[in-house]
C-alpha positions as CSV (number, residue, x, y, z in Angstrom):
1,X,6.1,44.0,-33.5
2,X,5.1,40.4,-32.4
3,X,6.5,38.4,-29.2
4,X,8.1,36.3,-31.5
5,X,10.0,38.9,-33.3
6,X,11.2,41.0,-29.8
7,X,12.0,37.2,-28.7
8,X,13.9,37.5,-32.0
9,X,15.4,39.9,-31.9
10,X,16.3,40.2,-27.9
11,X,17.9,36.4,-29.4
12,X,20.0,37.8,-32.1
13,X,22.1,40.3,-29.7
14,X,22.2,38.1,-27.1
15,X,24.1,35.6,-29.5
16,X,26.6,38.1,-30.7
17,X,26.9,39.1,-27.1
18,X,27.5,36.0,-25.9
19,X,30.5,35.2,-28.5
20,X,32.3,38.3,-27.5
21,X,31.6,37.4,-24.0
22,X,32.8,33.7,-24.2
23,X,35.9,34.7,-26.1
24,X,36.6,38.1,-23.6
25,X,35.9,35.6,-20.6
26,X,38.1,32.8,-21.8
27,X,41.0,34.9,-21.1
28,X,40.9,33.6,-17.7
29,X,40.5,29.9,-18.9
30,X,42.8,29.8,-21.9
31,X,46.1,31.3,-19.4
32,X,44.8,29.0,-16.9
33,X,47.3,25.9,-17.7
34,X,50.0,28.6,-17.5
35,X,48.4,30.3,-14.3
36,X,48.4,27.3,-12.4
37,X,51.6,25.8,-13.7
38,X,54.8,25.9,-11.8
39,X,56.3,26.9,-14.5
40,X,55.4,29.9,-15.0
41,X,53.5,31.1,-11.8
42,X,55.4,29.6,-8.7
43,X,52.7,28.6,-6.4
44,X,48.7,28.6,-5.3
45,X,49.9,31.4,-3.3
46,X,51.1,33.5,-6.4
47,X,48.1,32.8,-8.1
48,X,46.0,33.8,-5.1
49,X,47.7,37.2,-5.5
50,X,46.0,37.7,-8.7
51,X,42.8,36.9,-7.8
52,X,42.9,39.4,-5.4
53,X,44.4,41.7,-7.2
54,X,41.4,41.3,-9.7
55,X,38.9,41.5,-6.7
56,X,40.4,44.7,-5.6
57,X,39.9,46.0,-9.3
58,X,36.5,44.8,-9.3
59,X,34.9,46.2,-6.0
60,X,36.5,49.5,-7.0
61,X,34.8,49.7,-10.7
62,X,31.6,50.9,-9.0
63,X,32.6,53.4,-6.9
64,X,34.1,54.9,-10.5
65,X,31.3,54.3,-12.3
66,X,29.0,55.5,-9.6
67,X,25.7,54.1,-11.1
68,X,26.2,56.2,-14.2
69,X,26.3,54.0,-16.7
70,X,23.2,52.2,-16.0
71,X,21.3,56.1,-15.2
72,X,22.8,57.0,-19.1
73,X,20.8,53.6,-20.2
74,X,17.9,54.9,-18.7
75,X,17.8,58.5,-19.5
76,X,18.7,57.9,-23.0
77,X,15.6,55.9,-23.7
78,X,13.4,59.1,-22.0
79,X,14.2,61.8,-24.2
80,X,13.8,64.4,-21.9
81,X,16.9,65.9,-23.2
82,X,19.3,65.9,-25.9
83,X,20.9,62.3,-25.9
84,X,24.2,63.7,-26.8
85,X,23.9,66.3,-23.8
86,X,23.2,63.1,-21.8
87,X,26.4,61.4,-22.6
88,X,28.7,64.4,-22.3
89,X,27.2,65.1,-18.9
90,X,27.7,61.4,-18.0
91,X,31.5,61.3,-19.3
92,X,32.6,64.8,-17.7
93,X,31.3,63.3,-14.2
94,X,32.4,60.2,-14.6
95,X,36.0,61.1,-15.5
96,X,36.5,63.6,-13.2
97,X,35.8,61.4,-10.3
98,X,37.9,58.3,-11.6
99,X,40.8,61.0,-11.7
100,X,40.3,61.7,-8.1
101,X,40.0,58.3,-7.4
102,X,43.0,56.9,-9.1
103,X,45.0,59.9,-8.0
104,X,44.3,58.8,-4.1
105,X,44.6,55.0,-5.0
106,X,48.2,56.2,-6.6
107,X,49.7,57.9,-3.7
108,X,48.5,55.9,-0.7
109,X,49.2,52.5,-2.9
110,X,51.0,51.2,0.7
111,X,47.6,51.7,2.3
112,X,45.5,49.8,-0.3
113,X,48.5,47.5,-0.1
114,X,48.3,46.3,3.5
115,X,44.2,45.7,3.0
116,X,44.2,43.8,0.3
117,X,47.8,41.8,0.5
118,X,48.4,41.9,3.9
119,X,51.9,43.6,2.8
120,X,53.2,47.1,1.9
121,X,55.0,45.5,-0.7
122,X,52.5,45.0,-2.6
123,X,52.3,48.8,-3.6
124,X,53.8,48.8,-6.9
125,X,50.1,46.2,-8.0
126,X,47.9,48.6,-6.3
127,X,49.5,51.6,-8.5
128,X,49.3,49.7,-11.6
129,X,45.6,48.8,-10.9
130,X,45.0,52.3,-10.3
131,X,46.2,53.1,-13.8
132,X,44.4,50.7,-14.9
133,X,40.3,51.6,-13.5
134,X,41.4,55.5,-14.8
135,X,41.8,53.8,-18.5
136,X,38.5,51.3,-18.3
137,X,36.4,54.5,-17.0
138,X,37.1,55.8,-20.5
139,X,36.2,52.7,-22.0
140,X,32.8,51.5,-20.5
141,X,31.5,54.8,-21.8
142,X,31.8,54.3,-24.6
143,X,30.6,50.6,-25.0
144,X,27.4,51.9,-23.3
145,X,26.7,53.8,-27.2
146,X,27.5,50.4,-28.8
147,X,24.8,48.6,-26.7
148,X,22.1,51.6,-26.5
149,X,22.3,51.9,-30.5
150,X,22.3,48.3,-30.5
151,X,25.6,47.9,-32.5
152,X,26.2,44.7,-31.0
153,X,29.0,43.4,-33.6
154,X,30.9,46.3,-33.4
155,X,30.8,45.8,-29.5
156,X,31.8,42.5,-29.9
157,X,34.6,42.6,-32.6
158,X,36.2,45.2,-30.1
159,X,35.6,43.2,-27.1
160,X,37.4,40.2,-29.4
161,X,40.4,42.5,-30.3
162,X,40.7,43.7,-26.7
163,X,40.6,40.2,-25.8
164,X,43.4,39.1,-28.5
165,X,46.1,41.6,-27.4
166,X,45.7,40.8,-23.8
167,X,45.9,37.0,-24.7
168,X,49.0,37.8,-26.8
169,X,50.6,40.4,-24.4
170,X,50.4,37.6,-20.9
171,X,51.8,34.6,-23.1
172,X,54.7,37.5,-24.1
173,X,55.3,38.7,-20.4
174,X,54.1,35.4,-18.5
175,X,55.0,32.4,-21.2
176,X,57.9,34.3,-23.1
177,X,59.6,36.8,-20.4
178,X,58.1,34.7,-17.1
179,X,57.4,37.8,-15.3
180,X,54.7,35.7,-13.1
181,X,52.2,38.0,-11.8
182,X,53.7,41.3,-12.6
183,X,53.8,40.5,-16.4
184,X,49.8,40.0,-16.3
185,X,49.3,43.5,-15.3
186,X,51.6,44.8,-17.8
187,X,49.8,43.2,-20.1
188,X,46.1,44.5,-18.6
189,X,47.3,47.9,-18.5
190,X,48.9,48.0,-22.4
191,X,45.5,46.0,-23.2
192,X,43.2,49.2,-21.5
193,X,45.4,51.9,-23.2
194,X,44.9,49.8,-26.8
195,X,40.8,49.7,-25.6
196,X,40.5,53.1,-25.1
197,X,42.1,54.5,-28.8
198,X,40.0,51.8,-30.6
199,X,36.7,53.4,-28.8
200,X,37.2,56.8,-29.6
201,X,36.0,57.2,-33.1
202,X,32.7,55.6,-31.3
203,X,32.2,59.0,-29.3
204,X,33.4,61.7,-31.0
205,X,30.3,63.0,-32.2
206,X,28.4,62.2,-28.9
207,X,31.3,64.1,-27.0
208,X,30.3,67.5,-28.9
209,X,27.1,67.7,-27.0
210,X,26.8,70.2,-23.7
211,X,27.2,69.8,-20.1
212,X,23.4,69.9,-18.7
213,X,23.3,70.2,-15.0
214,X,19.7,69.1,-14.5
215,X,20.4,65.9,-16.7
216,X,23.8,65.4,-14.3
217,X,21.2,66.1,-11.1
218,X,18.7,63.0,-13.0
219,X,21.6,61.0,-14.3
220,X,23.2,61.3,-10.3
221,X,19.7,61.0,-8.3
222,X,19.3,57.6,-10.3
223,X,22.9,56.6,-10.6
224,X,23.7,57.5,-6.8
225,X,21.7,55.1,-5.2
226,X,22.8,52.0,-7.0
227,X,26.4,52.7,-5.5
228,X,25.9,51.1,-2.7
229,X,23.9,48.3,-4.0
230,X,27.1,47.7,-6.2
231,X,29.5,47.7,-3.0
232,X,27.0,44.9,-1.6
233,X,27.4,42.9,-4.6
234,X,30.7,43.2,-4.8
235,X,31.1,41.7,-1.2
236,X,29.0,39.1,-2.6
237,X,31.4,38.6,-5.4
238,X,34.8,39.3,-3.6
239,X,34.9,39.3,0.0
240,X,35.5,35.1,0.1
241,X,38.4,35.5,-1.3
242,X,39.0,38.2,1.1
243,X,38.2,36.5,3.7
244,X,39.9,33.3,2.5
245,X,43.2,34.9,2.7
246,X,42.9,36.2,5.7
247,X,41.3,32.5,7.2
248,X,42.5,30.0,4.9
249,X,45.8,31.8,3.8
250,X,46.7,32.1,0.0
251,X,47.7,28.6,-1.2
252,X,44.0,27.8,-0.7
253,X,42.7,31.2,-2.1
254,X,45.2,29.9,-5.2
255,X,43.0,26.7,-5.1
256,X,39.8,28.2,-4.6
257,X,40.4,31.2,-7.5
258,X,41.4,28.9,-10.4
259,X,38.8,25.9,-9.7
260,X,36.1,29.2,-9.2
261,X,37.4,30.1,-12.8
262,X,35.3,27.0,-14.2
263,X,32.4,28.0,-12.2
264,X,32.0,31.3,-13.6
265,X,31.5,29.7,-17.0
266,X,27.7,30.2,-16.9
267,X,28.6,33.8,-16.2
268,X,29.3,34.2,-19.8
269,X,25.8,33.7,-20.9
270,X,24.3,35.9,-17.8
271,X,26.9,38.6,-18.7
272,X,25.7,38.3,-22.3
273,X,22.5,38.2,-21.7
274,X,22.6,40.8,-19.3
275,X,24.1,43.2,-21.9
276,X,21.6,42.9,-24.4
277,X,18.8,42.7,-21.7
278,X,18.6,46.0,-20.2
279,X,17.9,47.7,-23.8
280,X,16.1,45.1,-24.9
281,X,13.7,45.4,-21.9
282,X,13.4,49.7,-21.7
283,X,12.8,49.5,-25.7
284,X,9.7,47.2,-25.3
285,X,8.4,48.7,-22.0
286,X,5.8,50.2,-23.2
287,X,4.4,47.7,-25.6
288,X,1.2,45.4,-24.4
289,X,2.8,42.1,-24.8
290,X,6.3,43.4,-23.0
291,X,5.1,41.2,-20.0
292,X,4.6,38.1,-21.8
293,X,7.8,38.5,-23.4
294,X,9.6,38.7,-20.2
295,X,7.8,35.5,-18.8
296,X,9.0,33.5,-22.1
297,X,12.3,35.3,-21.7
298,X,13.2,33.9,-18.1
299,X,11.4,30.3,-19.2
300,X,13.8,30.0,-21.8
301,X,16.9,32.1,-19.8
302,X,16.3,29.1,-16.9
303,X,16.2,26.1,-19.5
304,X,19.5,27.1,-21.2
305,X,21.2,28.0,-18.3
306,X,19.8,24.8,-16.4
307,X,21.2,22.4,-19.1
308,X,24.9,24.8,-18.7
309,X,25.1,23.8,-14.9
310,X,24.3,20.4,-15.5
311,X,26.5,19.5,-18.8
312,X,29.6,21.8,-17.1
313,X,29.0,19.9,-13.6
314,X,29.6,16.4,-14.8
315,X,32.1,17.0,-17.3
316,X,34.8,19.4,-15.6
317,X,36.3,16.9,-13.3
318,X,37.7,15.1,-16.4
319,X,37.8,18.1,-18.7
320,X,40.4,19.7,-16.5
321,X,42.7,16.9,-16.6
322,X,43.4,17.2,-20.8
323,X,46.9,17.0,-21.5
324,X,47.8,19.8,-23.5
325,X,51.9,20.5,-25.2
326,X,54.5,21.6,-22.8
327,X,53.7,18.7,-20.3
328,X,50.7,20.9,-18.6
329,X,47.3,20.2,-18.5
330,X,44.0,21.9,-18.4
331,X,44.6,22.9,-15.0
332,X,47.5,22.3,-12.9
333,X,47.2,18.8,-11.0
334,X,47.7,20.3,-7.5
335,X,44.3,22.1,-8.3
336,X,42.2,19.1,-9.1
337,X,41.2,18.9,-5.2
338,X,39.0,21.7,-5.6
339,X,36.9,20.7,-8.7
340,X,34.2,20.1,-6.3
341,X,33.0,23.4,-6.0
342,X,32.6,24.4,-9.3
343,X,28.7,23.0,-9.4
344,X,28.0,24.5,-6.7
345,X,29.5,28.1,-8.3
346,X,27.7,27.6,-11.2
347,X,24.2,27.0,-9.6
348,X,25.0,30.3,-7.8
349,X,25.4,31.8,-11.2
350,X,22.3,30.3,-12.2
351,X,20.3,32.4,-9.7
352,X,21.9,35.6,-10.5
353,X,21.0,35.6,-14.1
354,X,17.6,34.9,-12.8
355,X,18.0,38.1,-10.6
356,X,19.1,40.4,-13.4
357,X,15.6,39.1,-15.5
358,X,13.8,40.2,-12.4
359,X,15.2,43.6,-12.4
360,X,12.3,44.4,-14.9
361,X,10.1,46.3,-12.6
362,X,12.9,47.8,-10.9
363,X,14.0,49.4,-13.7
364,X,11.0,50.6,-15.3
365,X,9.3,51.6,-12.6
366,X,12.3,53.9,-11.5
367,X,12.4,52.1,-7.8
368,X,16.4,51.7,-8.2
369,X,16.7,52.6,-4.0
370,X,15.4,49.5,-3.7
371,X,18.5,47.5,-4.8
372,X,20.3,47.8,-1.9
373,X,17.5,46.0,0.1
374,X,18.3,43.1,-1.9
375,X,21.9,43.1,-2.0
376,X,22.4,44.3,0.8
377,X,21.0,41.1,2.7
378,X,22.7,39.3,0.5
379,X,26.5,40.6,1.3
380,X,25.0,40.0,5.4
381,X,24.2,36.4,4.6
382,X,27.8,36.5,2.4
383,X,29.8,37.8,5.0
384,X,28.0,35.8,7.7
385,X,28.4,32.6,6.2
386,X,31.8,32.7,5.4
387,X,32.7,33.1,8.5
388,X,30.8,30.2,10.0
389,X,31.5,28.1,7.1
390,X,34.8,28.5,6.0
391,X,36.9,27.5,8.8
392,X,34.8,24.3,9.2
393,X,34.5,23.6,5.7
394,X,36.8,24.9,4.0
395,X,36.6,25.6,0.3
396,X,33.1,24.1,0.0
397,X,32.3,26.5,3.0
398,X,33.0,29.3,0.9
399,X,31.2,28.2,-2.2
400,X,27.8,27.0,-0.2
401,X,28.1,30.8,0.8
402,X,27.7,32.2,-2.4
403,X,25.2,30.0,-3.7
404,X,23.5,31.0,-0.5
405,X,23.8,35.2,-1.5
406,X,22.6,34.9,-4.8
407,X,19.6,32.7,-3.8
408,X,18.8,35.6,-1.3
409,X,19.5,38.1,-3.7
410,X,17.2,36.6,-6.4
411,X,14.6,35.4,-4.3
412,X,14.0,38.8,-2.4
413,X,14.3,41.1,-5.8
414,X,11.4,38.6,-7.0
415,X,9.2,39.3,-4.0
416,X,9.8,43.0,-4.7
417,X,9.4,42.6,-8.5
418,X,6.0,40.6,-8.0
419,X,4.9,43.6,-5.7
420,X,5.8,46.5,-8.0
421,X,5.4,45.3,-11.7
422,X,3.5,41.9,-11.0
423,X,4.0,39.1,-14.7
424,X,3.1,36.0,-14.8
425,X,5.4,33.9,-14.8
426,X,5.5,30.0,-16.3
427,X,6.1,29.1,-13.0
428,X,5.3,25.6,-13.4
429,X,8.1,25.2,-16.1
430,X,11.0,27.3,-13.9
431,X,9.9,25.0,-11.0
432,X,10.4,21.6,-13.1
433,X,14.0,23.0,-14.4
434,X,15.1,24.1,-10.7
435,X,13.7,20.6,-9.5
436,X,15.5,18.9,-12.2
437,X,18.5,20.7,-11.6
438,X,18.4,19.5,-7.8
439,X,18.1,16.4,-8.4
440,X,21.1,15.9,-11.1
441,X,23.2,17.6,-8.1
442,X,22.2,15.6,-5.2
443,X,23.1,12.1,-8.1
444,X,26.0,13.7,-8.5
445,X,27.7,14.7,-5.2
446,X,25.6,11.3,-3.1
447,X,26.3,8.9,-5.7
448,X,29.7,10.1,-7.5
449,X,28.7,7.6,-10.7
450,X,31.6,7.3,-12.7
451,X,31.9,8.6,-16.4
452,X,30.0,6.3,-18.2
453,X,27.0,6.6,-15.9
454,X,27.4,10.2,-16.2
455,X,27.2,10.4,-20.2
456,X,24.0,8.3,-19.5
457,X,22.5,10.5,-17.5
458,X,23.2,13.7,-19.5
459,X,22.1,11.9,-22.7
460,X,18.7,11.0,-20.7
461,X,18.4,14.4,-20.1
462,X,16.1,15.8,-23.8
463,X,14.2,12.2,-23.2
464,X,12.9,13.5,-19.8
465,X,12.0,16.9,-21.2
466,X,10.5,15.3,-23.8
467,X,8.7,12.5,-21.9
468,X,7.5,15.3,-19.5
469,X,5.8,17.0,-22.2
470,X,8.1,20.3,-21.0
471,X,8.1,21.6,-24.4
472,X,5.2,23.6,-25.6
473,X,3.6,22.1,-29.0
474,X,4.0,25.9,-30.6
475,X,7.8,25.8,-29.1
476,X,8.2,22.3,-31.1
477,X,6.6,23.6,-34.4
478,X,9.2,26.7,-34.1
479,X,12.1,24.8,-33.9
480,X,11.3,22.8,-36.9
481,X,10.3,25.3,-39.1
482,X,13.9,27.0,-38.4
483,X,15.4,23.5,-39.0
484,X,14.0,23.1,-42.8
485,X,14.9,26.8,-43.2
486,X,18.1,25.9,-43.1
């Protein structure tokens, strides 16, 4: 097969990917005029409760997944055993640990509660989120099949239908009943019950496969390690908001969550991509132009995701503030303040879809102890810096913190990835469209131009590229040929 036809193809499921993604992802978005609305949730501080309600959730996903899922992507592309055996032995370990979890999260919910809340009162949440991480377990499974047999519409439509009951079940229990933040987890934990009967039919012939115990010793000696490079990410992810509540208290964790919302826009494309990537790259491995595809890959990753920081950035402060029926907008006005951060969140995202395309050699060379090393500094410098910057700084504190952790975390796996599967890179190009990038950020934040001057500048943006000579004449020829195709 020819670069252009993995580059292709790698393209194709990364589309379909990335509309399941957007949609799943704009959960978040779409309920944010009624998150942030007094209406419906009371305050910043309520709001703050289900961000970290979702960051408890979030940081505990890995200790139940244990690094299985991505040791089942691996193994299953070795074929030194039975791919069915492979997922049965994942499933049976999997599950029986995320019933021993969820049993101890259940009964010492006033524990958990007291962490995470500050409050014991807060126990009833920590029991419903244990119901729900027992009822994703049995879902991510499953959706591993989808992307391994590269299915990537079915995994999508399902990801859309998830996406539509949860949508409808929160405007029922928030909108409709105004249950504030207890309705949204009624309506998570119907939604991961619906999930898990729709993905059934999806493993029933893989679930009649035997338990292997030297696959479950492979699938664990691989899967193992990653655990605590999850945890370290995690911190990355999660422990400003944390901390926030703790330093800040929750009616700026409230305004910190919802504006951080916006920032994780560009995670729908790294998500996406990241989905379709890992596949994508252990399929191709072993073909002699899989390193040149991975150098165009990240070119072209950087460019798109580049142009997403830089269009989002210098739109959002006035995006937020459309008027929408019911006399709410976008996002609630007492959240404006705290649009400022959201370039910096997205740049932060920027670097951590370039660390996910550096987890090439990682992967393929088997080297997955090594993950740690790299998120490991990263929660250090997370952790540190929150603490030194957040009480002087505030909100921006906390968001120049995790642009600092995932610039560590991507620099560092680079070193490492340079060291163990060396590919050469267009570094030239990356270097232009991090440069760019800087500069459009410094304009923006130095010289605040208004909107007019800011549509200028966006709409200069294909006439420097162009001027630049940034695109590659066999890159231009492409793009027209698909243009009189259609």
């Amino acid at each position: 097969m020819s670069i252009k036809s993995h580059l292709k193809n790698l393209t194709r499921h990364s589309l379909v990917y990335t509309i399941s993604t957007f949609i799943q992802r704009t959960l978040g978005l779409v309920m944010m005029p009624i998150y942030t609305s007094e209406k419906f949730l009371a305050s910043k501080a309520d709001y703050g409760d289900l961000s970290l309600f979702y960051a408890f959730t979030a940081f505990m996903v890995v200790l139940y997944l244990y690094g299985m899922d991505s040791a089942f992507m691996r193994y299953y592309f070795l074929g030194k055993h039975k791919r069915h055996d492979i997922y049965k032995t994942a499933f049976l370990g999997v599950s029986a640990n995320a019933l021993v979890l969820s049993a101890i999260i259940f009964f010492s919910a006033p524990y958990f509660a007291e962490i995470i809340f500050s409050s014991a009162d807060y126990s009833f949440p920590i029991q419903i989120s244990a119901a729900i991480l027992f009822l994703d377990t049995f879902s991510n499974l499953p959706y591993l099949i989808l992307r391994v047999e590269e299915k990537s519409t079915h995994f999508s439509v399902i990801k859309i239908v998830r996406f539509l009951i949860e949508l409808g079940l929160n405007i029922l229990f928030v909108v409709y009943y105004k249950m504030g933040f207890i309705g949204v987890l009624y309506a998570n934990i119907i939604a991961a019950f619906i999930n898990v009967i729709i993905l059934l039919p999806y493993q029933v012939s893989y679930l009649k496969g035997s338990w292997n115990s030297g696959a479950f010793k492979q699938l664990a000696y691989f899967g193992i390690p990653l655990i605590p490079n999850g945890i370290a990410y995690l911190i990355v992810e999660v422990s400003d908001k944390l901390l926030m509540n703790h330093l800040l208290g929750k009616e700026l964790l409230g305004l910190y969550s919802a504006n951080y919302k916006f920032g994780t826009i560009l995670v729908m494309l790294v998500m996406a991509f990241r989905t379709a990537w890992q596949p994508f790259f252990l399929k191709i491995a072993e073909k002699k132009e899989a390193k040149e595809v991975y150098s165009r890959v990240l070119t072209y990753f950087t460019l798109v995701g580049v142009i997403i920081v830089i269009l989002v950035s210098y739109l959002i402060e006035y995006l937020v503030q459309i008027p929408l029926p019911g006399g709410i907008t976008l996002l609630g006005k007492e959240y404006w303040p705290g649009t400022s951060i959201i370039p910096i969140i997205l740049t932060s995202y920027l670097f951590y879809g370039l660390y996910v395309n550096f987890t090439v050699g990682i992967y393929i060379k088997k080297k997955s102890h090594l993950m740690i090393i790299f998120t490991g500094l990263a929660a250090l410098v997370n952790v540190g810096s929150n603490l030194y910057l957040m009480p002087a700084y505030g909100i921006m504190g906390a968001a120049f913190a995790t642009f600092l952790s995932y610039f560590v975390m991507a620099v560092t796996i680079f070193i490492a990835n340079n060291k163990i599967y060396p590919i050469k890179y267009d570094y030239s190009r990356i270097l232009f469209l991090l440069g760019f990038l800087a500069v459009m950020l410094v304009i923006f934040y130095y010289f605040q131009p208004q909107i007019w001057s800011r549509i200028i500048l966006l709409g200069s943006t294909p006439i420097i590229f162009w001027a630049t000579g940034f695109f590659k004449r066999s890159e231009i020829d492409t793009v027209k040929s698909l243009i009189k195709m259609r």
